[in-house]
N, C-alpha and C positions, 0 to 999 in steps of 0.2 A: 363495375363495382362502385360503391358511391362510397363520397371522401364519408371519413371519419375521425374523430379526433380522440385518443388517447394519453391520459393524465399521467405525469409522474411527477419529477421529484428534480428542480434543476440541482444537476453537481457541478459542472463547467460550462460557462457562458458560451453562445454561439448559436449561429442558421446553419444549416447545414440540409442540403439534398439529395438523393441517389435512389438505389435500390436497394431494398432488405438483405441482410445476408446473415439468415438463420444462423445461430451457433447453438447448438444443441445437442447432449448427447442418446446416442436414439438406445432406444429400450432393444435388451436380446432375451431371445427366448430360443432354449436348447431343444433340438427334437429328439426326444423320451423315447419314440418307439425304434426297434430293431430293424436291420435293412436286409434285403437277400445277399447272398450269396455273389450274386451277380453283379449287384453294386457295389461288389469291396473296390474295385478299382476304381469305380467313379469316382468314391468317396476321397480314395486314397489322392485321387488328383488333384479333388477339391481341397484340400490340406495343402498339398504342396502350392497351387498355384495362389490360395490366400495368404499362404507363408511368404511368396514371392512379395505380394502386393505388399503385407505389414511392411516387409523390408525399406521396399523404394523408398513408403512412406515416411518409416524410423529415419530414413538416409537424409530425405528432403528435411525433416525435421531438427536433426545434427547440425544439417547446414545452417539454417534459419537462425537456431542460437549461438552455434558459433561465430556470426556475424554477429543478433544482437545484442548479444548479452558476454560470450566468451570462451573460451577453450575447458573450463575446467566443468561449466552445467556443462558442456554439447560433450565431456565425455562419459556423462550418465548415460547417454543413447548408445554409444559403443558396447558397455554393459547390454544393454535391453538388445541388441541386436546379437552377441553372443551366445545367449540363454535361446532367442528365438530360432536360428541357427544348429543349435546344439543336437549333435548326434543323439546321445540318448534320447531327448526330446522327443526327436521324429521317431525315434523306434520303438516308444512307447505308444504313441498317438498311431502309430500303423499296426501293432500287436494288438490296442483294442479293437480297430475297424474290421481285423481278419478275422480274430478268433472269437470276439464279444459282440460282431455283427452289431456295431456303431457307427450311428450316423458320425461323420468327422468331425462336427461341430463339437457334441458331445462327450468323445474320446478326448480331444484339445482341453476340454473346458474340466474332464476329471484330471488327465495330467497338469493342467494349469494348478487347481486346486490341490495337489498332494505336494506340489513342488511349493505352493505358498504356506500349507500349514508343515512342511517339513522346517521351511528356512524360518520362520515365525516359533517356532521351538529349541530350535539351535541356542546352546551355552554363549555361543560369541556373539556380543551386542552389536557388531558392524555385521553378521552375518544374518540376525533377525532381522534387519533394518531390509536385507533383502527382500522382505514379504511384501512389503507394497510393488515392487517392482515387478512381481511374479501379477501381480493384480491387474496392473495396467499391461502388460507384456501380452498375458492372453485372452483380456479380453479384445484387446488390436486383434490378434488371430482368430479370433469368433468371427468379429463383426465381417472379414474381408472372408471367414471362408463362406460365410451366411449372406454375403454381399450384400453388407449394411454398410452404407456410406458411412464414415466418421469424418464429422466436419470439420476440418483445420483452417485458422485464421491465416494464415500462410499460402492457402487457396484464391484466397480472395485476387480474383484477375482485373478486376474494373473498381473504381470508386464508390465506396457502398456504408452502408450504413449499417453496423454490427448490432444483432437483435439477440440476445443471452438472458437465460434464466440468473446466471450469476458469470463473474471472470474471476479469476484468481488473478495474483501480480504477473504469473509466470505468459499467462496467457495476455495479459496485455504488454508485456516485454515483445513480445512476439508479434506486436504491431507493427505494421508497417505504415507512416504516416501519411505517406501518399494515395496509399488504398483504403486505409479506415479514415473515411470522414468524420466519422462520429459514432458512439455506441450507445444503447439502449439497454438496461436489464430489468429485469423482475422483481429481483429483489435489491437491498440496502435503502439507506438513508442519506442522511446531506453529510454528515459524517464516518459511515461505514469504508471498507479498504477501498473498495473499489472504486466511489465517488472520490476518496484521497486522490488515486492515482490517476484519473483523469484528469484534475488539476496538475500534476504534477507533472503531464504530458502533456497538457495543455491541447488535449482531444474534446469538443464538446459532449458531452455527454448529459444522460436522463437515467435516474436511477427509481428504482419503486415504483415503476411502470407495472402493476398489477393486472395479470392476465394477458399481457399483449405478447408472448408468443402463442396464442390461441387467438389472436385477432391480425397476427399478419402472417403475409404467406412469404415465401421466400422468392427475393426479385421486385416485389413491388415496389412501387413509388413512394418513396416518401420525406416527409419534410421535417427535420428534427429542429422544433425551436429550443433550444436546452437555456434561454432564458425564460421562457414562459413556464416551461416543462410540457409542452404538448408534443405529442407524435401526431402530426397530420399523413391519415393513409390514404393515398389514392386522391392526392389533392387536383381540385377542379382547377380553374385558369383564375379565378377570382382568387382564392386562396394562396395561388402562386406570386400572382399580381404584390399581393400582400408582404407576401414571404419576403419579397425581394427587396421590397422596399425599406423592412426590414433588416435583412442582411447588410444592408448597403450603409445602415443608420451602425450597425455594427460595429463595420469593417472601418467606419470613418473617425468613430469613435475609441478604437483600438490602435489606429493609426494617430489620432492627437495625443492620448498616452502611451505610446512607444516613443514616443518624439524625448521623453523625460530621462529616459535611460540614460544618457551620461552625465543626467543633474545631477549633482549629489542632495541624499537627502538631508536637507536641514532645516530649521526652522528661518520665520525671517528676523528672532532676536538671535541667529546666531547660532541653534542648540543642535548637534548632530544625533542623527535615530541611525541605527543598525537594521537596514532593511534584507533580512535574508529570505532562502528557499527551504522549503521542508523537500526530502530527497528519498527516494527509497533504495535506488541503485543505482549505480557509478552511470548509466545511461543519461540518469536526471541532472547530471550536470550543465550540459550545454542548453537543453529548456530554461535552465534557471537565470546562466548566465546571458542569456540571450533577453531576459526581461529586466535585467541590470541589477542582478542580485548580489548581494554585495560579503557573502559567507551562506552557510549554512549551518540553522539553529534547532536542525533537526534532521538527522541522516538516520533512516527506520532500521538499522539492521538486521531486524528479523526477516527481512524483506529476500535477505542472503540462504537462511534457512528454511525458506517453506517452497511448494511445490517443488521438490525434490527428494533424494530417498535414502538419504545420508548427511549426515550434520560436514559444515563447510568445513574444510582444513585450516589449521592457520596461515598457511601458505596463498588460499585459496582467498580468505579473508583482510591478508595484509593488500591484496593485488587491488582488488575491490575498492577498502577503502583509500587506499593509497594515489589511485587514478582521480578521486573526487578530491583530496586534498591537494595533489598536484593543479590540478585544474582551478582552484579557486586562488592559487598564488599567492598567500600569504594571508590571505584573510579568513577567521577560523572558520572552523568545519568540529561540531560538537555532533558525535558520534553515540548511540542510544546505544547502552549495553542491550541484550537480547529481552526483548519483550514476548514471549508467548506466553498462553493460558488464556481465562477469556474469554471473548470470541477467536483465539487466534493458533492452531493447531495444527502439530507438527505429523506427518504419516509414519515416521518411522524414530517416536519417539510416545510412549504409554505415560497417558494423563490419569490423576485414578477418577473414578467416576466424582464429581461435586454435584450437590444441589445448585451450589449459588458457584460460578468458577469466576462472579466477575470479584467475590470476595476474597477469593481460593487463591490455591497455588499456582501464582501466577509472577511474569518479570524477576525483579531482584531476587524475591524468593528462590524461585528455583535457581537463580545462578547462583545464591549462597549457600543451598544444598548441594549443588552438583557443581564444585569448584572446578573440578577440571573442565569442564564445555566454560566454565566462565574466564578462565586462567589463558583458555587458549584464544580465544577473545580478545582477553585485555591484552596479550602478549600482539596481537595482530594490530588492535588501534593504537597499541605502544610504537609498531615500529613503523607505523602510517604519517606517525608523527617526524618522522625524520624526512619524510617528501614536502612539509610545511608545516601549516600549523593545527592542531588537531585539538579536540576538546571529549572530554571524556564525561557521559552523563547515567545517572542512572536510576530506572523510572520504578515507580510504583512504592517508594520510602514515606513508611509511617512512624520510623525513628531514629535517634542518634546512633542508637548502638548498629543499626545495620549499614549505616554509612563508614564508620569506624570499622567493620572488620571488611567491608566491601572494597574500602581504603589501606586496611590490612596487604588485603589479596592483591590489591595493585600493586603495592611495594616489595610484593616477594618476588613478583614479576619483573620489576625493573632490577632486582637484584640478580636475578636468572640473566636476564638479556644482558646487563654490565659483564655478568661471567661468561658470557657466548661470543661477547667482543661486538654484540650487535646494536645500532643507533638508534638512539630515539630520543624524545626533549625531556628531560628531567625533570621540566618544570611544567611540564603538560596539566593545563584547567581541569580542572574536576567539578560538576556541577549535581544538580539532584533535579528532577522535574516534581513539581509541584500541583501531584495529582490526587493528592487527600486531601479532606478538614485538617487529621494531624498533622501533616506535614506543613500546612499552612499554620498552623496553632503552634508547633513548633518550630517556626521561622528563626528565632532568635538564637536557640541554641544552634541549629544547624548552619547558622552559617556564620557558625565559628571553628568548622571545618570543611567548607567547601570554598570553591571561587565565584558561583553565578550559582543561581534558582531561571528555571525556567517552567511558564506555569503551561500544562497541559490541561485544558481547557474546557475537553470533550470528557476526560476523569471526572475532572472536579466537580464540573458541574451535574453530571449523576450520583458523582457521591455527596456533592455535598444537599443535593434538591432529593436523594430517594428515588431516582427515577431511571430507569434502563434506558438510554440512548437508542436500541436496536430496538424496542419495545413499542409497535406501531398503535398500539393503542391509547398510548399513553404519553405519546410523541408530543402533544401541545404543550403539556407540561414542561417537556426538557428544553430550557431557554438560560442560556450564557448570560442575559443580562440581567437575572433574577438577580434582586439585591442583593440576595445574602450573599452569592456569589461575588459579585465583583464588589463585595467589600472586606469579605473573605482577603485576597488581592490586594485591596488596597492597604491592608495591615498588616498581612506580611513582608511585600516591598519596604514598606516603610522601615519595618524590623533588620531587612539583609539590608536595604541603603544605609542605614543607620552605623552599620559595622564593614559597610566599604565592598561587599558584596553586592554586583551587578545583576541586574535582575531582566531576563527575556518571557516573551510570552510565542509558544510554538503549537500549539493547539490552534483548532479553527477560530476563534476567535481575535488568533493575533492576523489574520487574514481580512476581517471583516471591519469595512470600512469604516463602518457607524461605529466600530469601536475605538477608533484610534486616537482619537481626542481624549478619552478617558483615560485608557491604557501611558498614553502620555504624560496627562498630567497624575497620575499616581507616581510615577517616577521610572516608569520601563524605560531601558536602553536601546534592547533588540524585539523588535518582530521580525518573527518567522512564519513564511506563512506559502500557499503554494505559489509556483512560479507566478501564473497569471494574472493574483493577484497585487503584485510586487507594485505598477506602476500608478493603481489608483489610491493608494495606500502611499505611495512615493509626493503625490500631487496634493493632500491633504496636508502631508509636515510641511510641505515648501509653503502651504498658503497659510498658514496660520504662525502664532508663537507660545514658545513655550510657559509665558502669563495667560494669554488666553485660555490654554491646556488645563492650566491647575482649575482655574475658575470653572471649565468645565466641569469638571472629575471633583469639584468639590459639592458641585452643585448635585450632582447625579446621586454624589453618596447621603443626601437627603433624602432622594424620591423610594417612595416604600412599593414602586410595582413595577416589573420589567417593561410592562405594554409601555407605562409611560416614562420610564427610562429609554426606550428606542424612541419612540416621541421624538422627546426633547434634543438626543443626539443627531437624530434624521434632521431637526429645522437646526441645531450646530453647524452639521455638515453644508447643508446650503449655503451658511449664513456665508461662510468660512472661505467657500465653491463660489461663490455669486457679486463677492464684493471687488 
């Protein structure tokens, strides 16, 4: 087969080579027609011995997250193995093949569905929540009694290259970094979750690869340049040749900025920056720490509640965040109340239909409608806070008065946990991200009751430009360095520095390097940004000072076009880099 080259989208820098390893999940189609008589027992075998195979596989997969993620996801599979297991179950799914002369698959797939819309109708909200479970539970027992392979990342035996229409978080938790060199999907952006967490895994990865699970086969050869964004398939010796040489230019250059890791970052008049990690789950600690992160300015918590099929305990929630604030020893860790809505949705939790949901009900909102998920929350980051230092944030605020009763709710909580006799820091930060016009418009009253703004990046600048972030049509558009944007930023910092409120920037743009000179000299404290970007980001404040910085950032807040706002920061950076 002759090489080929396929386009996407880099998320995380890196070469990387191996073999394809499809993850896909494969289409079922149930057989409609009736069986003899004489096939009830084949049928019936085919049931039990696909029930067997789900099992192994549910067990294999238990294991998997109880190593990487923990005891309290790996007991949702306990769950899923007692229902598949379950007496009634099999004597339903055997009464249809006897007496309804059904194929096995068929009988599975009607008891799968009356068990999903029975628990989906149930009075008790933790007992509807059971409906997604019943969905993934039999369609496993479809595919194995139909012997359709279901592809598990967990499979992966050799070093390979993961090729996905999409990943969830849950499935790239389920990485193993030794075996996934690198992954590929179809779809997102430079900003979508999944591109996040590549960075935050520090996996190279290409995302927005368009059509290329219908352009590789599974096994083949191939060369993931995720700085270029190319997938080279079935590359010749010339292209390899190339690869390497590349890789090598990589690997050299990764190693001069790792070297930086226990500089601290400061400028050279003197001026210290707060270099942190953006984080999704207590896993992404040691990634971060290991590129010399110095806190975290952005811990995703939603990241706790999605692919799975029940909202986290507080119990389950203080563990979580409690192991990332331990780990980082004293240095904060600001904690994202729950973000869903969006693009970002929960299975076992009813959105109402919106036109527009990135306007909807979405983040703060919903936790100030539905206090109790948010109470039990802030009661978990409350008591997180007694393993070190903890900061409390909270995203998607277009006004005073929702900070004020969001602030409310924090304090009936500390009142509760005072009356439980249970620990936590009284004096715990409180901050608001900085993902509207209004909330940048109203900087000044707001932080007359909070302790930090930290601007989220990837918001703002769709709301404040009109333009959908996930919206590939319209994608050239969406640019962080449009003026209005980063002068948006530069007048609300001014407004919280002015009244002694500390200002971070945890969106992709506190990540990116050509930004930092600006971001500096507006007057930020912390960037947060993903792990791997920590060190070039680190080597930019050490070469420059913080006179230099303003002059920059004042210069920029002239220029009236993004093109030539990156311009001018790109020949900064050099200048800054080369002297």
């Amino acid at each position: 087969m002759s090489m080929q080259v396929i386009k996407g989208i880099s998320a995380c820098p890196g070469v990387v080579s191996g073999k394809a390893f499809i993850f896909a999940q494969p289409e079922i189609v149930i057989n409609e027609e009736n069986i003899e008589t004489s096939d009830v027992e084949r049928e019936i075998q085919l049931f039990i011995d696909g029930r067997a195979q789900a099992k192994l596989q549910l067990e294999k997969i238990q294991a998997i997250t109880l190593k990487n993620i923990g005891p309290n996801e790996a007991a949702i599979f306990e769950g899923h193995l007692e229902i598949l297991l379950d007496e009634g179950v099999e004597d339903e799914i055997r009464t249809l093949i006897k007496d309804e002369l059904m194929y096995a698959d068929k009988a599975a797939y009607l008891v799968g569905e009356q068990y999903r819309e029975m628990f989906a109708t149930m009075e008790d909200a933790y007992m509807r929540e059971r409906s997604a479970d019943m969905k993934d539970i039999f369609r496993r027992l479809l595919a194995n009694i139909l012997g359709i392979h279901i592809p598990q990342l967990s499979e992966i035996e050799e070093p390979s290259v993961v090729i996905a229409f999409d990943l969830t978080p849950s499935d790239t938790a389920q990485m193993d970094k030794q075996k996934v060199l690198g992954f590929v999907t179809a779809e997102g952006g430079a900003t979508s979750h999944v591109a996040i967490m590549s960075r935050t895994l520090v996996i190279p990865a290409i995302v927005g690869a368009k059509g290329v699970l219908n352009l590789v086969q599974d096994g083949q050869e191939i060369i993931l340049d995720a700085i270029a964004g190319d997938i080279i398939v079935d590359p010749d010796k010339e292209q390899e040749k190339i690869y390497k040489a590349k890789l090598e230019a990589h690997q050299k250059e990764v190693a001069r900025l790792a070297s930086l890791k226990e500089l601290p970052a400061v400028t050279k008049d003197g001026v210290h920056m707060d270099l942190c990690a953006n984080v999704g789950t207590d896993i992404d600690a040691k990634p971060a720490l290991d590129q010399g992160a110095k806190g975290v300015g952005l811990y995703r918590s939603e990241f706790l509640y999605m692919d799975r099929s029940n909202w986290p305990s507080e119990e389950e929630q203080t563990i979580a965040y409690s192991n990332v604030v331990r780990a980082f020893d004293g240095d904060l860790v600001i904690i994202r109340t729950l973000d869903i809505g969006g693009d970002k949705s929960l299975d076992y939790f009813a959105f109402p239909h919106e036109e527009n949901p990135f306007l909807g009900w979405r983040a703060l909102r919903v936790c100030l409608d539905k206090v109790d998920i948010f109470k039990t929350q802030l009661r978990s980051i409350l008591r997180s806070s007694a393993s070190g230092k903890a900061g409390i944030m909270y995203p998607m605020v277009i006004s005073v008065e929702e900070v004020i009763k969001a602030n409310e709710i924090l304090e009936e909580c500390k009142k509760e946990l005072t009356a439980e006799g249970i620990a936590f820091d009284p004096n715990i930060q409180k901050g608001v991200m900085i993902e509207t016009p209004a909330a940048a418009m109203m900087a000044n009253e707001l932080a007359d009751i909070v302790d930090f703004f930290s601007y989220g990046t990837n918001d703002l600048t769709q709301y404040t430009l009109a333009v959908d972030r996930g919206n590939s049509h319209i994608e050239k558009l969406y640019d962080s360095f449009h003026p209005a944007v980063l002068r948006l930023m530069a007048q609300a910092t001014a407004a919280a520095n002015a009244k002694g409120v500390w200002v971070g920037v945890c969106g992709e743009l506190g990540g990116n390097h050509l930004a930092t000179l600006f971001l500096m000299g507006i007057g930020i404290k912390e960037l947060s940004m993903s792990a791997i970007s920590i060190p070039k980001v680190k080597e930019i404040v050490r070469a420059t000072t913080m006179t230099e910085a303003k002059e920059i950032a004042q210069k920029v807040l002239t220029i009236g076009s993004g093109a030539e706002i990156k311009k001018f920061l790109t020949e900064s950076v050099e200048k800054v880099l080369n002297r």
